[in-house]
C-alpha positions as CSV (number, residue, x, y, z in Angstrom):
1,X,152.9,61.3,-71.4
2,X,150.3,64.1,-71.7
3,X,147.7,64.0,-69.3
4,X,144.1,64.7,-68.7
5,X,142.5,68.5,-68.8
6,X,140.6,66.8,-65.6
7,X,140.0,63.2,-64.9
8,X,137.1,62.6,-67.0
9,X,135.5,60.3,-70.1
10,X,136.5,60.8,-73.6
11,X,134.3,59.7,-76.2
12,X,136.3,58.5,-79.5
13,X,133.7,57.4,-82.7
14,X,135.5,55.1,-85.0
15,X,137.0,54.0,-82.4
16,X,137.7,50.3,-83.0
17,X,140.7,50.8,-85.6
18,X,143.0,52.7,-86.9
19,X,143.8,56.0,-85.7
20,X,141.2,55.8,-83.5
21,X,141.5,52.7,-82.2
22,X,145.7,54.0,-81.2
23,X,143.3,57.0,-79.5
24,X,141.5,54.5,-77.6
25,X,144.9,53.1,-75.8
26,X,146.4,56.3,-75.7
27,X,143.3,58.0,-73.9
28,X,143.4,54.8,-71.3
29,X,146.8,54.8,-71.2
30,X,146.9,58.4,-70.0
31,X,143.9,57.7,-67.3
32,X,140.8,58.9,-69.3
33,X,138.0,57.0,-69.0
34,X,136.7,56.1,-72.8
35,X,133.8,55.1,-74.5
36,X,134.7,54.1,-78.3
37,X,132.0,54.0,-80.7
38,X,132.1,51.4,-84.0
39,X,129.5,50.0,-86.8
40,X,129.6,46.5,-86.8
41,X,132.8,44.6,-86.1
42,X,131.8,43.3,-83.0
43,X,135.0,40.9,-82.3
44,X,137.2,43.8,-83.2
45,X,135.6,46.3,-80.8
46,X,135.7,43.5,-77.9
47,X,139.8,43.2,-78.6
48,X,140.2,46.6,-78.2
49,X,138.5,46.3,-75.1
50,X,140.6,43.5,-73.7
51,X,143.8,45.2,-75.1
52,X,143.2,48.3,-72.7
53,X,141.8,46.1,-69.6
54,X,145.1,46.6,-67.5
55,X,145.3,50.4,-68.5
56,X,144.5,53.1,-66.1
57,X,141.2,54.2,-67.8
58,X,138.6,52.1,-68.3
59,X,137.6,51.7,-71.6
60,X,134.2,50.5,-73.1
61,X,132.7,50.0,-76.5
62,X,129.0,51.2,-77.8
63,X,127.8,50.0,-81.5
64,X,126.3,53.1,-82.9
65,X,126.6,54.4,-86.7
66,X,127.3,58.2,-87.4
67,X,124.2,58.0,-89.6
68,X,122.0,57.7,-87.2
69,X,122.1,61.4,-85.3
70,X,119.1,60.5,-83.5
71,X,121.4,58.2,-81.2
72,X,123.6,61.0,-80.0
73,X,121.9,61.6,-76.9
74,X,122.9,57.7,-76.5
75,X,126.4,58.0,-76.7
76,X,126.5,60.8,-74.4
77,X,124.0,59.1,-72.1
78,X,126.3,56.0,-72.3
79,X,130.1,57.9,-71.6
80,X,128.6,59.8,-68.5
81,X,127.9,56.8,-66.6
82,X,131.5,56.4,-66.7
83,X,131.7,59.8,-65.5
84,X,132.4,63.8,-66.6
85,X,132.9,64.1,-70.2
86,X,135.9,65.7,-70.8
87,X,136.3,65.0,-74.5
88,X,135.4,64.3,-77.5
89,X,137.4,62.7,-80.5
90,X,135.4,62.3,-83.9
91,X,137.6,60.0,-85.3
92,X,134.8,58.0,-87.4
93,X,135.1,58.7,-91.5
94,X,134.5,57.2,-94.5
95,X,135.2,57.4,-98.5
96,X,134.5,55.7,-101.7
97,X,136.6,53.9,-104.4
98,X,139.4,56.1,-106.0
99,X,138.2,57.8,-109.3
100,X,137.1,60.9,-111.0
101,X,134.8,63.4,-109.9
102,X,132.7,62.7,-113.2
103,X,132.3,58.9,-112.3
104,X,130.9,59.7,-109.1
105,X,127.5,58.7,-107.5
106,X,125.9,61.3,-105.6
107,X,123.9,59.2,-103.3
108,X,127.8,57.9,-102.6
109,X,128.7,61.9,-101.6
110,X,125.5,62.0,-99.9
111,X,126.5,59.2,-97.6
112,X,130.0,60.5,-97.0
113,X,129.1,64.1,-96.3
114,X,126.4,62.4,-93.5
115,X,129.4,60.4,-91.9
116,X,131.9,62.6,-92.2
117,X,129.6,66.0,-92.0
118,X,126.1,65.4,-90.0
119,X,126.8,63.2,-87.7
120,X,129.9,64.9,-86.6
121,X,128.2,67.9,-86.1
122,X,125.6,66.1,-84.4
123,X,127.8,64.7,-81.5
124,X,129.3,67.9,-81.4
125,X,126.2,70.0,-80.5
126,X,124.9,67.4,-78.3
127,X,128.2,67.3,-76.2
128,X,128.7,71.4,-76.2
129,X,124.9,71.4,-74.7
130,X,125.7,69.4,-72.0
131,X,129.1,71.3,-71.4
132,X,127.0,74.8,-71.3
133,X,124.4,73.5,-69.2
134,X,126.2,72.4,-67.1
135,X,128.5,74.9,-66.6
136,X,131.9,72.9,-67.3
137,X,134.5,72.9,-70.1
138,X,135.2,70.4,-72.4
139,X,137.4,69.9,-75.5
140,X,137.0,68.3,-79.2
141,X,139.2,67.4,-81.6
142,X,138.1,66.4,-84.6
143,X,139.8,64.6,-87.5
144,X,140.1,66.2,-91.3
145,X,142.9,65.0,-94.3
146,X,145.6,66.7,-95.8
147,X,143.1,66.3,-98.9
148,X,140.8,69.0,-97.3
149,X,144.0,71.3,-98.3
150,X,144.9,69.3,-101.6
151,X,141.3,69.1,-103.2
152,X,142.5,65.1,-103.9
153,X,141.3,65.6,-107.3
154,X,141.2,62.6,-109.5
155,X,140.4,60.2,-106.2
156,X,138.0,61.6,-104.4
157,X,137.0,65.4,-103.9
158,X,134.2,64.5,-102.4
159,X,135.9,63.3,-99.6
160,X,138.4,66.3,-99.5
161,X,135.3,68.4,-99.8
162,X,133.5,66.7,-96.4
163,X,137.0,67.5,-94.5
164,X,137.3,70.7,-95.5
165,X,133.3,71.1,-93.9
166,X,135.1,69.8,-91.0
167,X,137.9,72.7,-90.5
168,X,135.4,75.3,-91.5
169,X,133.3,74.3,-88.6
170,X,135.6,73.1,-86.0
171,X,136.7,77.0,-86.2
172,X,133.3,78.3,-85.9
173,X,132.7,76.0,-83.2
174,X,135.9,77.2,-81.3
175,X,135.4,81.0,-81.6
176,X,131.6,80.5,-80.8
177,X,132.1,78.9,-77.7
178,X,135.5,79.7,-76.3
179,X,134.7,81.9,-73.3
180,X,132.7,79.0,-72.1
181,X,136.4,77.0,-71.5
182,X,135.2,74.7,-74.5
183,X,137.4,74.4,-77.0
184,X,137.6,72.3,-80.2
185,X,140.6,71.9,-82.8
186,X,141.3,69.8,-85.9
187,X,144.0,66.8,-86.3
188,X,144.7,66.8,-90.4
189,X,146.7,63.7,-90.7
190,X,148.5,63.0,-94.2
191,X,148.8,59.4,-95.7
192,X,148.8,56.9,-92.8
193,X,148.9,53.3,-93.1
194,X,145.2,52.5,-92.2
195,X,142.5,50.2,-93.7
196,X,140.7,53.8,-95.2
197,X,143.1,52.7,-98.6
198,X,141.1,48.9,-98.8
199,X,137.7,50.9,-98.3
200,X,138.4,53.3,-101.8
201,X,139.3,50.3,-103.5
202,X,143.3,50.1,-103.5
203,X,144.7,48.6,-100.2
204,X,148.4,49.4,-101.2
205,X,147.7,53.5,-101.6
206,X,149.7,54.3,-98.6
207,X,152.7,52.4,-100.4
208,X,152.3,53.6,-103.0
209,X,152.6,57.6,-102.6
210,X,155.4,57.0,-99.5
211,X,158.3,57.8,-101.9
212,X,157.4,60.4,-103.0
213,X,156.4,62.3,-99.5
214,X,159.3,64.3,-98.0
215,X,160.0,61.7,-95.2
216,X,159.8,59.0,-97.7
217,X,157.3,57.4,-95.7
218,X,153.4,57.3,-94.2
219,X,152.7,58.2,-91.0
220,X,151.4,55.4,-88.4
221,X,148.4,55.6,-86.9
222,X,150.0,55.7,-83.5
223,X,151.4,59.1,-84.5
224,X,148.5,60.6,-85.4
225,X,146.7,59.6,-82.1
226,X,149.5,61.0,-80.3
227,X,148.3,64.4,-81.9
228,X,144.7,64.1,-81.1
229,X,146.2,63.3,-77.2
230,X,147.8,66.3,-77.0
231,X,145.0,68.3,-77.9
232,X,142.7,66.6,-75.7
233,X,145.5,67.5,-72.9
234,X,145.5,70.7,-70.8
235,X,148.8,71.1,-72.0
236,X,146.8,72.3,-75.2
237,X,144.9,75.0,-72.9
238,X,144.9,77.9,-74.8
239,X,145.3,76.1,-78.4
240,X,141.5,76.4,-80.2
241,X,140.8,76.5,-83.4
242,X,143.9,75.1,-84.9
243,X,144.3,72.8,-87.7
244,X,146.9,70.6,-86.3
245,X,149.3,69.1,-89.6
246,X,150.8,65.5,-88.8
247,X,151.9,65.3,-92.7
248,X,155.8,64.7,-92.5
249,X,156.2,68.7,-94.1
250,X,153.6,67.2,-96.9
């Protein structure tokens, strides 16, 4: 089990399913302290809570909507009262319904590329401040798609287009700020079984494309998270700036 660049807090957005919920236990699990962001699905986010309450870390949940980059200072605020911030995951992401680029809505791209985009950036700069400030290293790992490679046309470039924003600035982030110990790297996950498929209008997606990936199969969303771990890890030390594939050689 990999283990913490220092004991500290982790903050994970998205955090109540999915991949980043499987980031969540894994983070606990390996005896970071984590505070999980999530929009609205208050039950869900008090599960998760429960499901980590015997794990080393301590793990607790803070509604707050990507959206809104005005609360960033909140979140922050909010994971250092469970101590030094190690981390940060930005797990949080959205899409739209599968379709062509000519059917699209642009207030639709507008509100993915603020999700996926702005308020990523946001929680980014906000974290690195407090890292320079203070003097201390930190690492991010944020979350992009095989489809910031593949363009995903004819389902939604759009959203391959806000994940390819994501690579190009997690590597500006990580050469910008590397001699001050912070680093920041990308997980690219291919087709996983999460509930992303349900959200673009066809829950059986992931079933759909597993035969004809080389493994013949999606990837879980434990297996993903596992990734993001790692990173996280100071067994990762001197890895910044990398676009980390979990694809199954897609």
């Amino acid at each position: 089990m990999s283990q913490p660049l220092r004991p500290g807090t982790v903050i994970i957005t998205g955090g109540s399913r999915g991949i980043g919920a499987e980031t969540v236990v894994l983070c606990a699990q390996a005896g970071y302290d984590v505070l999980f962001t999530y929009v609205a699905n208050h039950e869900r986010a008090a599960q998760l809570v429960q499901r980590c309450a015997d794990l080393p870390g301590r793990v607790q949940a803070m509604q707050a909507d990507a959206r809104d980059t005005a609360r960033a200072g909140e979140v922050l605020q909010r994971a250092l009262q469970l101590g030094r911030l190690a981390g940060l995951v930005n797990n949080v992401g959205i899409t739209s319904r599968i379709g062509s680029f000519l059917d699209l809505d642009m207030a639709v791209a507008r509100d993915v590329m603020e999700v996926n985009v702005i308020g990523l950036m946001a929680l980014c700069q906000i974290c690195v401040r407090h890292w320079v400030e203070g003097g201390q290293r930190g690492s991010i790992v944020n979350l992009s798609s095989l489809a910031a490679a593949s363009g995903a046309p004819h389902e939604y470039i759009h959203y391959a287009g806000s994940k390819g924003a994501v690579e190009a600035f997690t590597l500006g982030l990580a050469r910008e700020f590397a001699a001050r110990g912070i680093r920041a790297n990308v997980v690219s996950p291919g087709t996983t079984e999460t509930e992303i498929h349900a959200s673009s209008g066809e829950p059986g997606r992931a079933q759909r494309v597993a035969a004809r990936l080389p493994m013949q199969r999606v990837a879980q969303a434990q297996e993903v998270a596992q990734a993001v771990l790692w990173l996280l890890s100071q067994q990762a030390s001197y890895v910044s700036g990398t676009v980390l594939k979990v694809t199954g050689a897609a």
